[in-house]
Structure formats: structure tokens, C-alpha cells
N, CA, C and O of each residue as an XYZ file, in Angstrom:
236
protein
N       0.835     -1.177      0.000
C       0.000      0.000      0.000
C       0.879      1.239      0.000
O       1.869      1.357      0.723
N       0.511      2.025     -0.740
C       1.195      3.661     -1.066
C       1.171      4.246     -0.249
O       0.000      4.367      0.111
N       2.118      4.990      0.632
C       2.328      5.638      2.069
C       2.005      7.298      1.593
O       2.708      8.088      0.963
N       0.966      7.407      2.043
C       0.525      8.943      2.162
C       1.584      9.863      1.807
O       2.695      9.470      2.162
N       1.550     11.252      1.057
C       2.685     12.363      0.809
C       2.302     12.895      2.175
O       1.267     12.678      2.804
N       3.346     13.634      2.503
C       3.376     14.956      3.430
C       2.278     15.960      2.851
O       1.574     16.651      3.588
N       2.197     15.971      1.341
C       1.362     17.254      0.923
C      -0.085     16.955      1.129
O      -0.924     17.745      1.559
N      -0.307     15.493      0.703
C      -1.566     14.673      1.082
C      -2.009     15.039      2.657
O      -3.009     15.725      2.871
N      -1.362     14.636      3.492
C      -1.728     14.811      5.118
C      -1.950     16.144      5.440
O      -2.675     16.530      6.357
N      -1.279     16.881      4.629
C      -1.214     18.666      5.118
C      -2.989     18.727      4.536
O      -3.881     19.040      5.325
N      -3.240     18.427      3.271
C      -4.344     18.801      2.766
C      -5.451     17.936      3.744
O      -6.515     18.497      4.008
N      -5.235     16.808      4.184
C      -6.216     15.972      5.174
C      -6.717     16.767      6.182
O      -7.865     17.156      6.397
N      -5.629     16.956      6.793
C      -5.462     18.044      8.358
C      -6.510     19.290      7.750
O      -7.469     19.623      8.447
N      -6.370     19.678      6.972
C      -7.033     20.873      6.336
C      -8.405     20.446      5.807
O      -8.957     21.376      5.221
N      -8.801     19.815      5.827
C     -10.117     19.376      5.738
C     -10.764     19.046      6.764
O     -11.786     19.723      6.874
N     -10.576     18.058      7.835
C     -10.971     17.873      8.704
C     -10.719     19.456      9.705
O     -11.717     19.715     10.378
N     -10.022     20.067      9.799
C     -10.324     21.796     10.370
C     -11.484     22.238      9.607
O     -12.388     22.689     10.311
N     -11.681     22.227      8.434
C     -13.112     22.809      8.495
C     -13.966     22.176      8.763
O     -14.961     22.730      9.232
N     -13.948     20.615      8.565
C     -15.582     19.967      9.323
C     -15.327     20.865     11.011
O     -16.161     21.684     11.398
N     -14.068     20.523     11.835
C     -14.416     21.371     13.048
C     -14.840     22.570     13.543
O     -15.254     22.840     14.670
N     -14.631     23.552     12.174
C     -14.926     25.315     12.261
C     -16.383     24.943     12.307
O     -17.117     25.302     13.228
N     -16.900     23.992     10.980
C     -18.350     24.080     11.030
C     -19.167     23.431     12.084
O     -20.383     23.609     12.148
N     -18.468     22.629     12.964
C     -19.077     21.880     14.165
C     -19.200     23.298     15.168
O     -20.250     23.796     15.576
N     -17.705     23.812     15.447
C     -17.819     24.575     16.170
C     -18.796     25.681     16.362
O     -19.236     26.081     17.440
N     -19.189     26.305     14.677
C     -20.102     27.475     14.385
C     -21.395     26.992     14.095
O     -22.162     27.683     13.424
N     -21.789     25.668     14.608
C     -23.361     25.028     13.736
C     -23.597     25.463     12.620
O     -24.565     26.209     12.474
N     -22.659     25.066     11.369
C     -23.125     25.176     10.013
C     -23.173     24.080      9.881
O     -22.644     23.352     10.721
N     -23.790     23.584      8.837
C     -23.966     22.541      8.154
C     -23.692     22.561      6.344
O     -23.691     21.505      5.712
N     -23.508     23.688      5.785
C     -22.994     23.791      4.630
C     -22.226     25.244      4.761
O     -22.620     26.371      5.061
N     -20.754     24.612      4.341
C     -19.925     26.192      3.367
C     -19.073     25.849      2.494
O     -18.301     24.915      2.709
N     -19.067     26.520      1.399
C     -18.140     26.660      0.345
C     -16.812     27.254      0.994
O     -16.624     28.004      1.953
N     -15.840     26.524     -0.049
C     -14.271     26.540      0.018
C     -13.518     26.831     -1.167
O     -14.058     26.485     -2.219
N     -12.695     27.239     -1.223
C     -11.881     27.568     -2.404
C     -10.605     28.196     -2.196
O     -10.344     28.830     -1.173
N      -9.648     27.995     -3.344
C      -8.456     28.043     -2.516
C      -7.671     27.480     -4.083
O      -8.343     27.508     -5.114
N      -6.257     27.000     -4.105
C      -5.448     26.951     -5.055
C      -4.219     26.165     -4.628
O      -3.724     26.606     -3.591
N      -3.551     25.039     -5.196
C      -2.539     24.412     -4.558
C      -1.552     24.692     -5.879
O      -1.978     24.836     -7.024
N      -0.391     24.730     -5.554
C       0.603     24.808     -5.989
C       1.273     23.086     -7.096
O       1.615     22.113     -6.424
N       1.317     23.034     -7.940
C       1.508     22.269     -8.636
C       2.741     21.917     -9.220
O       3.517     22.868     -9.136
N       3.374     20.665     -9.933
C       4.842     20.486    -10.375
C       4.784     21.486    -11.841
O       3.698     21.734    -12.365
N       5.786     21.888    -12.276
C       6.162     22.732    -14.127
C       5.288     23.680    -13.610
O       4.258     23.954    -14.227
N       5.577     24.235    -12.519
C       4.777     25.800    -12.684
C       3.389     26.028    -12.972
O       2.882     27.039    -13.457
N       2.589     24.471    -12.445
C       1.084     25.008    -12.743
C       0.550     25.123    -10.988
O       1.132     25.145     -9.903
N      -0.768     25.173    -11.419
C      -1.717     25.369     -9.727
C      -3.240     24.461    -10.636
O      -3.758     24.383    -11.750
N      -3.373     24.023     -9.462
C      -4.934     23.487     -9.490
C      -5.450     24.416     -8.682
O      -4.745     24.910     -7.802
N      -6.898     24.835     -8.878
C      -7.811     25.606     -8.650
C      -9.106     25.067     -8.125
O      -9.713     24.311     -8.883
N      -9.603     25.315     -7.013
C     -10.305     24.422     -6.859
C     -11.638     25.339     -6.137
O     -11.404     26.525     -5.902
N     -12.995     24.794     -5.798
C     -13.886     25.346     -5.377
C     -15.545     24.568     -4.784
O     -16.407     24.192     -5.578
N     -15.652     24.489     -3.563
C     -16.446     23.065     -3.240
C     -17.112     23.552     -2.338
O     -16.781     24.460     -1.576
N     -18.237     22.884     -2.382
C     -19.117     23.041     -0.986
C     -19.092     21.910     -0.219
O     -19.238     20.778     -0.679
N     -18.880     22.223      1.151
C     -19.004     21.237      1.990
C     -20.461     20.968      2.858
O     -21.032     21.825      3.533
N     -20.860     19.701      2.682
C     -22.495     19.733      3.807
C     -22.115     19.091      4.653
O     -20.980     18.625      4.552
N     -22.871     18.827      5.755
C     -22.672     17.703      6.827
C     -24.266     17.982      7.703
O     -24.840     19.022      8.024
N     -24.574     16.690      7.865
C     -25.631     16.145      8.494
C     -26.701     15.483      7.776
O     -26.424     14.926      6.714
N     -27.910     15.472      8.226
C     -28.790     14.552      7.471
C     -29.884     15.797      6.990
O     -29.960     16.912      7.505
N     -30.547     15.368      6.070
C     -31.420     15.745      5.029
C     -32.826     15.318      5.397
O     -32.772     14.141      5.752
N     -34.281     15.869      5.469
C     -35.268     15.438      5.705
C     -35.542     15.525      4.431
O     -35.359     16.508      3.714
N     -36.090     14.252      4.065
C     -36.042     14.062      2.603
C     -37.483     14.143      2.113
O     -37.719     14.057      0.908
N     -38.601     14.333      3.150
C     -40.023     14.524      3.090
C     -39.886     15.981      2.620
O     -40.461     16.350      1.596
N     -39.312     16.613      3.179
C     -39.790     18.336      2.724
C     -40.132     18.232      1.147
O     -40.492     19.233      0.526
């Protein structure tokens, strides 16, 4: 099995901090966006919403 990058875990850690901002602030949905640094001088660009919890699916 392929042993995790350092850049991988940095970005993990950084995800799981925002599920905690949003625990901490009772949200349940926020958008993210942001830009990582890439090999030959490019960047990925990126832009996401995050939800968490359950859905009443009757409404």
C-alpha cells in the first residue's frame, strides 16, 4: 500500500479543520476555495461546498 505524501496529510489536516470550524459554528454547509501549488509551474484551482448532516427528505 502507497504511504501517504506529506502534501496529502497537510491537505487531510485541512479538511478535517473545516468539518471542526463548522461543528464549532453550527453550520452545516460552506463553500471553500483556494489553489494548490503544482509540479512545471502550474496550480490546481479548486472550489467546493461542503455539507454535513442529514437531510429530511419529506420536505
Amino acid at each position: 500500500m502507497k504511504k501517504p505524501s506529506k502534501k496529502n496529510s497537510a491537505n487531510q489536516r485541512g479538511f478535517l479543520q473545516i468539518l471542526r470550524d463548522m461543528d464549532e459554528n453550527k453550520e452545516n454547509e460552506k463553500e471553500v476555495h483556494g489553489s494548490i501549488e503544482c509540479p512545471f509551474f502550474s496550480r490546481a484551482v479548486y472550489q467546493l461546498r461542503v455539507r454535513i448532516g442529514l437531510e429530511d427528505e419529506t420536505r
